[in-house]
C-alpha positions in Angstrom: 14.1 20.5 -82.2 10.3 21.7 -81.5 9.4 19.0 -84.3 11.4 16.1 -82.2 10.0 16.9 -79.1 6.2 17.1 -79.9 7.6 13.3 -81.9 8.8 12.3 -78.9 5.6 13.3 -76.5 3.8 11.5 -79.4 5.8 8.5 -79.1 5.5 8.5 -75.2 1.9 8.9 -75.5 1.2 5.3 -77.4 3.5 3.9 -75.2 1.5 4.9 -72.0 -1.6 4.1 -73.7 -0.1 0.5 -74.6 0.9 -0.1 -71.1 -2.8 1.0 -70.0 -4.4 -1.2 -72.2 -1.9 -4.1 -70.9 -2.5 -3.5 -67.5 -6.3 -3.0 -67.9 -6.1 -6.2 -69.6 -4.1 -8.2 -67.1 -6.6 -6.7 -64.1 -9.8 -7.6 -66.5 -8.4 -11.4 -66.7 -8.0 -11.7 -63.0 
């Protein structure tokens, strides 16, 4: 369960970081 959880912050992480980038990227083009 520890495993899937630190997997799962992992996971969560990229997808914040993706989202950043995207927003950073919509803001930098207007």
């Amino acid at each position: 369960h520890f495993f899937l959880i630190i997997l799962n912050r992992y996971e969560h992480s990229i997808i914040c970081i993706i989202i950043y980038e995207k927003n950073f990227m919509w803001s930098f083009s207007y």
